[in-house]
C-alpha positions in Angstrom: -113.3 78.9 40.7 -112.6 79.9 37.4 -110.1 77.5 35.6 -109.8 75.0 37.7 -106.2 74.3 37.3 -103.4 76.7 38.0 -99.3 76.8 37.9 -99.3 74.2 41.2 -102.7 72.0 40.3 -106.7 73.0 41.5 -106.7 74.7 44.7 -109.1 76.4 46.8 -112.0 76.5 50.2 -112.3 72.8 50.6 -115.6 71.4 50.6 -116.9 75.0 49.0 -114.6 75.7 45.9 -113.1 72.2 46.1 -115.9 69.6 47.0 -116.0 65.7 47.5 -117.8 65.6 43.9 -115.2 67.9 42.1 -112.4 65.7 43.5 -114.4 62.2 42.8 -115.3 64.0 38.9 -111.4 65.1 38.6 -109.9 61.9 39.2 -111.9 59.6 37.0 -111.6 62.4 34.0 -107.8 62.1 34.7 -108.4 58.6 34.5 -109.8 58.4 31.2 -107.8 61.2 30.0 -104.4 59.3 30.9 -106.3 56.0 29.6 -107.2 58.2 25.7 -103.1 58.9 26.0 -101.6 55.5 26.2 -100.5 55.6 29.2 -102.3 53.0 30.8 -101.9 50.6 27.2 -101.9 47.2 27.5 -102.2 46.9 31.8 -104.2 47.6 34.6 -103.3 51.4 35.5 -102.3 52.0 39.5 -102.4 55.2 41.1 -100.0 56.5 44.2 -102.7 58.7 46.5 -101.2 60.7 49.2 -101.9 63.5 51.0 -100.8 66.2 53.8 -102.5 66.3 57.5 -105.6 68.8 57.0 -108.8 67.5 58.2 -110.3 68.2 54.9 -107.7 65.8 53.1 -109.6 62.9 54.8 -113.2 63.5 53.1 -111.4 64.6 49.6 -108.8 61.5 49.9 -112.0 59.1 50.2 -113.5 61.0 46.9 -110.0 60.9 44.8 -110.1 57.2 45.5 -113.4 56.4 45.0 -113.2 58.2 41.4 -110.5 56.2 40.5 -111.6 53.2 41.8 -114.5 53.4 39.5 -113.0 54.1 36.5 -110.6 51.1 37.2 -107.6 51.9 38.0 -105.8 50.2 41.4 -105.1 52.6 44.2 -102.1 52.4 46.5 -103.3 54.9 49.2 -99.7 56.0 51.0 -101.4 58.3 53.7 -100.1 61.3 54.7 -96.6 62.0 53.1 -94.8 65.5 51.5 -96.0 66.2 47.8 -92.3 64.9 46.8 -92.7 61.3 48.4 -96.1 61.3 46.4 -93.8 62.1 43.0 -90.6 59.7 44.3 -93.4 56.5 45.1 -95.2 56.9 42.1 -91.7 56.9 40.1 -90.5 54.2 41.9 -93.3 51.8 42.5 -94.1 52.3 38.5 -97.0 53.8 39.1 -99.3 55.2 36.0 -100.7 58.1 38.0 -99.7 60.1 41.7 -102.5 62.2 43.4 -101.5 64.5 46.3 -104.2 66.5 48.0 -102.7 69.4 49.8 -102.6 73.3 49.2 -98.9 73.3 50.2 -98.3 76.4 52.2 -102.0 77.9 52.3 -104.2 78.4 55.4 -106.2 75.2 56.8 -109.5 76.0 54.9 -107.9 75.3 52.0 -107.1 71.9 50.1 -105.4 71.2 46.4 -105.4 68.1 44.7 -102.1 67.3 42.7 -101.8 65.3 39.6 -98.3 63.5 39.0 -97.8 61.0 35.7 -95.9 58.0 35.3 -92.4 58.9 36.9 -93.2 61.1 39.1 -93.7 64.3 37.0 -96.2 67.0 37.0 -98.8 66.6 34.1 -98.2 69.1 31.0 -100.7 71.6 30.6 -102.3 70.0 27.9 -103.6 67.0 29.8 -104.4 69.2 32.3 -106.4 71.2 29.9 -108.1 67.8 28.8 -108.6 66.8 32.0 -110.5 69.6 32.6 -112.0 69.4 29.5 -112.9 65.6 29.7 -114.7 66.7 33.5 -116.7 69.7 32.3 -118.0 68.0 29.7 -119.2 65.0 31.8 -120.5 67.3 34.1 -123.2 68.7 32.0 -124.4 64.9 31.5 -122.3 62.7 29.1 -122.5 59.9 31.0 -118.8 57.9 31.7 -117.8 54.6 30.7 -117.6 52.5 34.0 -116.0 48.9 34.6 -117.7 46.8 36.5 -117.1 43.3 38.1 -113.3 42.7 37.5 -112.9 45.3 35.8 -113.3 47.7 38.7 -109.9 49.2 40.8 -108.8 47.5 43.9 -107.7 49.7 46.8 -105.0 48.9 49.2 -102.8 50.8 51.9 -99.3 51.1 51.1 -97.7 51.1 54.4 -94.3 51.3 53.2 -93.8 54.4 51.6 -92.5 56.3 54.7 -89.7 54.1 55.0 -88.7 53.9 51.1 -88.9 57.6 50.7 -86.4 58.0 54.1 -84.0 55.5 52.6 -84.1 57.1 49.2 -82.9 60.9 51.0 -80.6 59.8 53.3 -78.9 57.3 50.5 -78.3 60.1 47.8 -76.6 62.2 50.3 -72.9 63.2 49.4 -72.4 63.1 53.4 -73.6 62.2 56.9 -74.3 65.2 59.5 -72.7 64.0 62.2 -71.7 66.6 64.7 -74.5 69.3 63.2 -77.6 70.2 65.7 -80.5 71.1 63.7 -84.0 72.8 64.3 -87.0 71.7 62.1 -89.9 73.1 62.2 -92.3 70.6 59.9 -95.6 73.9 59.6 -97.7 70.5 61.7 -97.9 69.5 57.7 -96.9 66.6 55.9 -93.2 65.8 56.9 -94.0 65.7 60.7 -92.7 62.2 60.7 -90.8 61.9 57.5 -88.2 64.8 58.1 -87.2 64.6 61.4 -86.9 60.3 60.5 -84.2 61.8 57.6 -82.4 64.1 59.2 -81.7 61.5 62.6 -80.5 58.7 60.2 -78.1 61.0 58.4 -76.7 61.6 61.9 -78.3 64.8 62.9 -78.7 65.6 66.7 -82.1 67.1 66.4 -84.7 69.9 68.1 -87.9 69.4 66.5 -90.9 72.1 66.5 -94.2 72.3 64.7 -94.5 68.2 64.4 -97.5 67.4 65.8 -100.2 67.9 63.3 -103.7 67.3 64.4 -105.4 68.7 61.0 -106.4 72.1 62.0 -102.6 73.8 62.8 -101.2 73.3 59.6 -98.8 76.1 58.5 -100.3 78.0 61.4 -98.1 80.1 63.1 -94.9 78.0 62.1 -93.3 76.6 58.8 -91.7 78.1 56.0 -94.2 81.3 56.0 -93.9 81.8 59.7 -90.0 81.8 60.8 -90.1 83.4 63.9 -90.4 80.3 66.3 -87.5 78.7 64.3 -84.8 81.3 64.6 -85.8 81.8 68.5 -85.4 78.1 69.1 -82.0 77.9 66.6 -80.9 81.2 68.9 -82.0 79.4 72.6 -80.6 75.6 71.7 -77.5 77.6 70.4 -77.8 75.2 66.6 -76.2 75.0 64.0 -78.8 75.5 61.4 -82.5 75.4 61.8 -84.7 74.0 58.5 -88.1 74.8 57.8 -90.7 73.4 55.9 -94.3 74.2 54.7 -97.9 72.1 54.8 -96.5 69.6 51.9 -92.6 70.0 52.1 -92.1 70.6 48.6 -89.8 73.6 50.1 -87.2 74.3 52.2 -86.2 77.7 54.0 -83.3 77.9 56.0 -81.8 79.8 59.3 -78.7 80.2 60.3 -76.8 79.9 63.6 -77.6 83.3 64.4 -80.8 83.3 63.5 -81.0 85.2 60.7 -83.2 84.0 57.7 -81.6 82.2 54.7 -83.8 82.2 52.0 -84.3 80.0 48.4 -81.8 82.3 46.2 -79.1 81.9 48.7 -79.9 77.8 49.3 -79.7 77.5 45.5 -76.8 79.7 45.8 -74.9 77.3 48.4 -76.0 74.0 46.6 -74.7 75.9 43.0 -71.7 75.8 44.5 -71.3 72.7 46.2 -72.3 70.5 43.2 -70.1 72.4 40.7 -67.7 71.3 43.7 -68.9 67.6 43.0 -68.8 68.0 39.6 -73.0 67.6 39.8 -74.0 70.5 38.7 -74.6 69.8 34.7 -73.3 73.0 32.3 -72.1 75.2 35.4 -76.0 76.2 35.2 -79.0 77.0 37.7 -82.2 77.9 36.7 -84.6 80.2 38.8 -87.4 82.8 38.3 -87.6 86.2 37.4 -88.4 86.4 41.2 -85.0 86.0 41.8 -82.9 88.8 43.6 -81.2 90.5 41.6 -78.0 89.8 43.8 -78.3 85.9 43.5 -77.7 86.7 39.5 -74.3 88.7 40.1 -73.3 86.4 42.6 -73.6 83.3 40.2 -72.0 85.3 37.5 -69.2 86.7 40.1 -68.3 82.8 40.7 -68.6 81.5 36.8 -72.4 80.0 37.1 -75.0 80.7 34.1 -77.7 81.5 35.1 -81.0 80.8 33.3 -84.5 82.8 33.9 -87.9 81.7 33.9 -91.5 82.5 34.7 -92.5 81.8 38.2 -93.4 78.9 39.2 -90.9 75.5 40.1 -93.3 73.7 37.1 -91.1 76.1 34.6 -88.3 75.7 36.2 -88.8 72.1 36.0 -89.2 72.3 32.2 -86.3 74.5 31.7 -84.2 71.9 33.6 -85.2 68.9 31.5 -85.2 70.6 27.8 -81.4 70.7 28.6 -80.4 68.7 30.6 -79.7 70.5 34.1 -78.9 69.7 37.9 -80.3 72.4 39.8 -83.0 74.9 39.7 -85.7 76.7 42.0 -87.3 79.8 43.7 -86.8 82.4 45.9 -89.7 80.8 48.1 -87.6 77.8 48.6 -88.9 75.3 46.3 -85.7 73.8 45.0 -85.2 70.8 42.4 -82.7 68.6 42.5 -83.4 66.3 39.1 -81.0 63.6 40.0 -82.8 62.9 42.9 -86.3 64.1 42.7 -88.9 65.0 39.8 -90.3 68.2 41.9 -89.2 70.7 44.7 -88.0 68.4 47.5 -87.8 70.3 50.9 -86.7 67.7 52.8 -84.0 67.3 50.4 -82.8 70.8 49.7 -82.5 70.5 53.7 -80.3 67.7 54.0 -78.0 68.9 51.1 -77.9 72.3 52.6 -76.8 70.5 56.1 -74.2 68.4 54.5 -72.9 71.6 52.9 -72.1 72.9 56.4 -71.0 69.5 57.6 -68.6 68.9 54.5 -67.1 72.5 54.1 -66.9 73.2 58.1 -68.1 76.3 57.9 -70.9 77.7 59.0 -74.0 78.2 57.2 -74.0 82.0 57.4 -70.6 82.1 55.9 -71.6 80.0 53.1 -74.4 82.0 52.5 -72.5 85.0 52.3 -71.7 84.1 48.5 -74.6 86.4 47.7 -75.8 89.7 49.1 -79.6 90.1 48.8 -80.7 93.6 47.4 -83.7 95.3 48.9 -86.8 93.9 47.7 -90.0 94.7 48.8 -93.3 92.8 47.7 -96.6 93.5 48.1 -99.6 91.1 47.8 -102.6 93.1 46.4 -105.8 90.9 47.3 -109.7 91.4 46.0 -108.6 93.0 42.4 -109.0 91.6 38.8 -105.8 89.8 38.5 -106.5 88.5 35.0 -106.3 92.7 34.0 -102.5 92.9 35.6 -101.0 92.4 32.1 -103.7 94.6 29.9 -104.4 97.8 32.5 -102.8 101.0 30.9 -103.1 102.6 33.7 -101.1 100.6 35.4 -98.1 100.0 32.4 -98.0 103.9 32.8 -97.0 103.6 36.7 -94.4 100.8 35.9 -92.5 102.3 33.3 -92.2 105.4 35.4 -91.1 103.0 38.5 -88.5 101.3 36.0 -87.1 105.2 34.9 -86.8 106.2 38.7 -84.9 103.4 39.6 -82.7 102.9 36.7 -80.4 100.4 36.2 -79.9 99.8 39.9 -83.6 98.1 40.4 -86.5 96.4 38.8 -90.2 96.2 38.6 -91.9 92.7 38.6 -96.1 92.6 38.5 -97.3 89.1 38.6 -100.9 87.9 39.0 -100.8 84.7 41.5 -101.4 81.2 40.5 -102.7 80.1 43.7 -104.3 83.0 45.4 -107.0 85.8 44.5 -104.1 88.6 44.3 -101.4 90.1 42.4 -97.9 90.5 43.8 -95.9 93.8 43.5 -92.0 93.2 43.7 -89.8 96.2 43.3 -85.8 95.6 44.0 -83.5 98.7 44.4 -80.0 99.8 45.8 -81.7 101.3 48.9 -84.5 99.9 50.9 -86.4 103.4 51.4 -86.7 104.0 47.7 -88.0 100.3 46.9 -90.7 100.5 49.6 -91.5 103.7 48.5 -92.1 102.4 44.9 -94.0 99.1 45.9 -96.3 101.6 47.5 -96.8 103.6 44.8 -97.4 100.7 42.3 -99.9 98.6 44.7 -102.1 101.8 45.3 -102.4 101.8 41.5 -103.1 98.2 41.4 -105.8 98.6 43.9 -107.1 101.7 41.9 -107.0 100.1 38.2 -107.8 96.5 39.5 -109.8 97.0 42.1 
């Protein structure tokens, strides 16, 4: 696999790139890692485990706990929850560690395992890098130090956690949904019970697709990658709004009454808007990634918003937001964090604070989205080339710059290798749709040529 850890925690083929023993190994070096930190001084550490519906998730769940378990730390196992009930329990039981095992919006073969510390946060990179360290070097045969007797971790299920995650979204929202009908589609992932449960108590009438996860039809066909059955079912029960989700609900895409898609720039747009309304939205400033259309940046400007710009991923998003101090921040793939409420990219949430938008303002979310008009973009996923080359090939610097004189000052060139997946992205915006598509295919031919 490589490094094991990427911008969204280790991820890959369960039970071939991510086995039962690297999940057991991973957990007790986080363990002692967290331990050779302080952050389990002076008490008995206890871990929030959680994870989304694939059948895999059951094996590497047992393996997670058993490696903390022996290294002594208590487990409160929560079952299958999104990635941001994991963060929000772990935060709000006062836990020293969170685990979720899920590969978020990836295929069913695949499986992730999520670190969170105390709080609910995502680990910094450096105890990641130790972590990874601390397991490698254990691996080739320095043995661990294990409790034993009393000194090993209890485990228990936490049966709770549905309900206190529920109470916590409904009770931070600005304002009930009665009178809205809603489609969700839950990807048959993680939220299949918890969104729907949200959504009904803020006084939603509800059509619900893509809820009945059986381990094997996660993200297939449905969810936030696959919006077709959402906006047909938003068109044929004539909705309001129709919310969608991925394997682990850590984002939120949207469609409106017409079916038409709405995606993360414009949600951020919406919400930008409505909190500077409420007075929420710290410094008149969002934060999102240079993956961000370039019309959601002259929209923000048109309406007085700063707007910051980061490398992609919602983990530098997330640091951006808390070096100063800021409200509201995400991605153009929906991952959106709202920091008074949540510690990571809460779909669930971004979809009941998108519905109460509509339900507050009266007008319809189409309208609302209208604040911003998306430029052509075009991307391209390039898979089976040497990502780790993307940034050093001058070959393929040539082909950019040329792409960046052709389209001037009305487009932009963004090459990215992925964090998650074996492939580098191609993302070319311009003023017509025809000239970016002809550009992205330009650019990924010479990808596949000087990559390949």
């Amino acid at each position: 696999m490589g490094r094991l850890f990427g911008t969204d925690g280790v991820r890959g083929v369960a039970n071939a790139d991510l086995t039962a023993e690297l999940a057991l190994g991973l957990s007790v070096a986080a363990a002692h890692v967290l331990a050779e930190a302080g952050t389990f001084a002076g008490h008995r550490a206890t871990a929030v485990v959680g994870r989304d519906p694939r059948a895999s998730g059951e094996f590497l769940e047992a393996a997670v706990v058993a490696g903390l378990a022996s290294a002594g730390v208590d487990v409160l196992r929560v079952g299958v929850l999104p990635t941001p009930a994991v963060a929000h329990l772990t935060g709000a039981l006062g836990a020293d560690l969170g685990v979720m095992l899920s590969a978020s919006h990836n295929a069913m073969p695949d499986n992730g395992i999520k670190f969170f510390a105390r709080g609910g946060h995502k680990l910094a990179d450096e105890l990641e890098d130790r972590i990874e360290s601390v397991y490698a070097e254990h691996r080739t045969g320095a043995p661990w130090d294990r409790p034993t007797g009393v000194g090993v971790g209890r485990v228990r299920d936490y049966d709770q956690g549905l309900d206190q995650y529920v109470a916590h979204l409904v009770g931070v929202l600005p304002n009930r949904l009665d009178g809205l009908k809603i489609v969700l589609d839950e990807a048959h992932g993680a939220a299949s019970r918890v969104s729907p449960e949200a959504f009904a108590r803020a006084g939603a009438e509800l059509v619900t697709i893509g809820a009945v996860p059986d381990g094997l039809n996660i993200n297939d066909g449905c969810g936030s990658t696959h919006l077709d059955l959402l906006k047909a079912a938003v068109v044929e029960h004539g909705a309001d709004l129709g919310i969608a989700h991925d394997g682990d609900a850590d984002r939120c895409l949207a469609v409106d009454h017409t079916g038409a898609e709405v995606d993360g720039d414009q949600i951020l747009a919406v919400l930008a808007l409505a909190m500077r309304e409420r007075e929420a939205l710290r410094e008149d400033t969002v934060v999102a990634t240079v993956m961000s259309n370039l019309g959601f940046k002259l929209a923000m400007e048109r309406e007085g918003i700063r707007f910051v710009q980061t490398a992609v991923g919602d983990r530098y998003v997330l640091e951006e937001m808390k070096e100063h101090g800021l409200a509201l921040g995400g991605e153009q793939s929906g991952h959106v964090i709202i920091l008074d409420h949540a510690t990571t990219g809460d779909g669930t949430l971004t979809g009941l604070m998108l519905a109460a938008r509509v339900a507050q303002s009266g007008r319809t979310l189409r309208d609302l989205a209208s604040v911003m008009e998306r430029l052509p973009q075009v991307l391209i996923n390039v898979p089976d080339v040497d990502k780790s080359r993307v940034t050093s090939s001058a070959e393929l610097a040539t082909a950019v710059a040329e792409a960046e004189r052709e389209l001037g000052s009305t487009g932009r060139v963004l090459l990215r290798s992925s964090g998650t997946e074996p492939l580098v992205r191609v993302m070319v915006e311009a003023a017509d749709i025809e000239q970016a598509r002809s550009v992205a295919g330009r650019l990924a031919d010479v990808v596949k040529s000087a990559l390949g």
